[in-house]
C-alpha positions in Angstrom: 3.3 -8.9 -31.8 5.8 -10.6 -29.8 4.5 -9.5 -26.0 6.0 -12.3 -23.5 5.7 -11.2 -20.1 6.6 -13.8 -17.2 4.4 -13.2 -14.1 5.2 -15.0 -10.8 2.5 -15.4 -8.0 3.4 -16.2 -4.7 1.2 -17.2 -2.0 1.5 -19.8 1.1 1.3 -22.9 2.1 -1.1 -25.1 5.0 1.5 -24.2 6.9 2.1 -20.5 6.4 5.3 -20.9 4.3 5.8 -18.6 1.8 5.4 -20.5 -2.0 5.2 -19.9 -5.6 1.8 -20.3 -6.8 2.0 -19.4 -10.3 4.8 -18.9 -12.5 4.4 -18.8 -15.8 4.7 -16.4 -19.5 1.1 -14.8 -19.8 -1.4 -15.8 -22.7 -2.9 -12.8 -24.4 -5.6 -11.4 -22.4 -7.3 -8.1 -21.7 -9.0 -7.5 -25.3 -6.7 -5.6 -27.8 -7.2 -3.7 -30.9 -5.4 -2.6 -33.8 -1.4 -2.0 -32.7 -2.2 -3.1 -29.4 -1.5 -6.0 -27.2 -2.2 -6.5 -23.6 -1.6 -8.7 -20.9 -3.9 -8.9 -17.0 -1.4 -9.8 -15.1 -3.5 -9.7 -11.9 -6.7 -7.5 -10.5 -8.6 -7.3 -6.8 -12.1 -6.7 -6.2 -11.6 -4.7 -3.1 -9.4 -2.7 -1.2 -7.5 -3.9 1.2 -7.3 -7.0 -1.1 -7.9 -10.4 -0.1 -4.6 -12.1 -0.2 -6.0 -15.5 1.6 -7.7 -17.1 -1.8 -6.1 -19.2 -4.2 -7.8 -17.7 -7.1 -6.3 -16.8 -10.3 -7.0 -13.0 -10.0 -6.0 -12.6 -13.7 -8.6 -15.1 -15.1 -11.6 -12.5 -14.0 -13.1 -10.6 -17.0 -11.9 -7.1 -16.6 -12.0 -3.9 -18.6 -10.1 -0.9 -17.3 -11.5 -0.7 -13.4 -12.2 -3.2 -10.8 -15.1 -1.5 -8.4 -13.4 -1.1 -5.4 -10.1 -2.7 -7.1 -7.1 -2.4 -9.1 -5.9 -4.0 -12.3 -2.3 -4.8 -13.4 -1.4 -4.9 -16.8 1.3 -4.6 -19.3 0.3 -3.3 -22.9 2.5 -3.2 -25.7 1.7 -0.5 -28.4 3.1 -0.8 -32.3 4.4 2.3 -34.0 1.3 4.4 -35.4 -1.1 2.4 -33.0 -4.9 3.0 -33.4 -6.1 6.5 -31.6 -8.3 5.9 -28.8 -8.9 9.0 -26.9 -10.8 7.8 -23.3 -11.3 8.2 -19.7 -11.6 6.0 -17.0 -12.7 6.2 -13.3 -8.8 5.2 -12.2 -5.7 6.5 -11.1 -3.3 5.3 -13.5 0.5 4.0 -12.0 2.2 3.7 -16.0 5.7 2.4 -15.9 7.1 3.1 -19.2 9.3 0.0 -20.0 10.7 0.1 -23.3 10.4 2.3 -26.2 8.6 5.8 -26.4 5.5 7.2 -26.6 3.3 10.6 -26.4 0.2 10.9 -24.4 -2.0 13.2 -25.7 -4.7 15.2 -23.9 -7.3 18.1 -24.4 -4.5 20.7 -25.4 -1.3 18.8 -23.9 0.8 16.5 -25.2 3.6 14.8 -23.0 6.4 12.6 -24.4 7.2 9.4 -21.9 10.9 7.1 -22.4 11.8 4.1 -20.9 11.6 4.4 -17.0 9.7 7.3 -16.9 6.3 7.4 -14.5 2.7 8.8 -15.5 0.3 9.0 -12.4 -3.2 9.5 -14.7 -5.8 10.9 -12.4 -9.2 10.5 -14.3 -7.7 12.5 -17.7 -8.9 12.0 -21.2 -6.2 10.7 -23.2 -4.9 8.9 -26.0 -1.1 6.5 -26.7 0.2 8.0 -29.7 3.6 5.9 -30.7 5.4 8.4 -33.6 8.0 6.1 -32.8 9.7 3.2 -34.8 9.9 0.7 -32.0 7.1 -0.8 -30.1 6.4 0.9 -26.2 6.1 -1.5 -24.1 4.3 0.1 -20.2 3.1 -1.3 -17.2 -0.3 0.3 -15.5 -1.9 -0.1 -12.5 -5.4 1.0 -12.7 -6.8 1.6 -9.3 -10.7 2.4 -8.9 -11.5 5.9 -7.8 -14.4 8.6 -7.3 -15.1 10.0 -10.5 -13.9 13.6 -11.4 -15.9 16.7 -11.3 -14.9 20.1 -13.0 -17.1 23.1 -12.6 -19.4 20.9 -9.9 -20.0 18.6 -13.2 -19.0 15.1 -13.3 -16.9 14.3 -16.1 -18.2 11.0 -18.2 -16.3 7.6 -18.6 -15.3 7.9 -22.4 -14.0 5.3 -24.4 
């Protein structure tokens, strides 16, 4: 997979200026499987963040939700990816980049192009790519209560 994405961190300096910290193409991270590959670009532990630390928010092990958090990341998926139908306790920003894909729920399906804009809120789902290009889309997972339907909570799946 050729996935090069450039991410540029600024920050400041002892005397308050305003400076690039990081700047730099991203090494694979964030875990992949078949017809995936993905890229933390940054995450926070709390809300409102902490933007006073010098730590590389990217290098923290992270799966889909920070508690109390968000997670950026850009994920590129190969035509005829792997199915993974899951939930997470998020709200989903996706930014579809480049390509096309379907997301695929209980009895919905909804196709996304480049520069189109999912908000998930807690659904189950699954990427399908029927496509013969890779889809290339940017999410920001953001931690959230957890859904109830029926005055059930709905389980973390996947």
């Amino acid at each position: 997979m050729a996935l090069s994405v450039r991410r540029v961190i600024t920050g400041h300096d002892s005397n308050g200026n305003a400076v690039v910290d990081i700047d730099e193409v991203v090494t694979s991270r964030g875990g992949s499987r078949p017809g995936i590959s993905s890229k933390v670009l940054w995450t926070t532990d709390r809300s409102p963040a902490d933007n006073n630390s010098d730590e590389d928010m990217s290098q923290r092990p992270v799966n889909a939700a920070v508690p109390s958090g968000s997670t950026l990341r850009v994920i590129e998926y190969l035509p005829e990816v792997s199915p993974r139908n899951h939930r997470t306790r998020t709200v989903d920003y996706a930014i579809v980049i480049s390509g096309e894909i379907d997301m695929q729920m209980d009895d919905a399906k909804v196709h996304l192009k480049a520069g189109d804009v999912l908000v998930q809120r807690g659904t189950i789902h699954n990427w399908e790519n029927r496509g013969a290009e890779p889809c290339v889309i940017a999410f920001v997972l953001m931690d959230a209560e957890p859904v109830t339907a029926g005055g059930n909570e709905l389980e973390i799946v996947g």
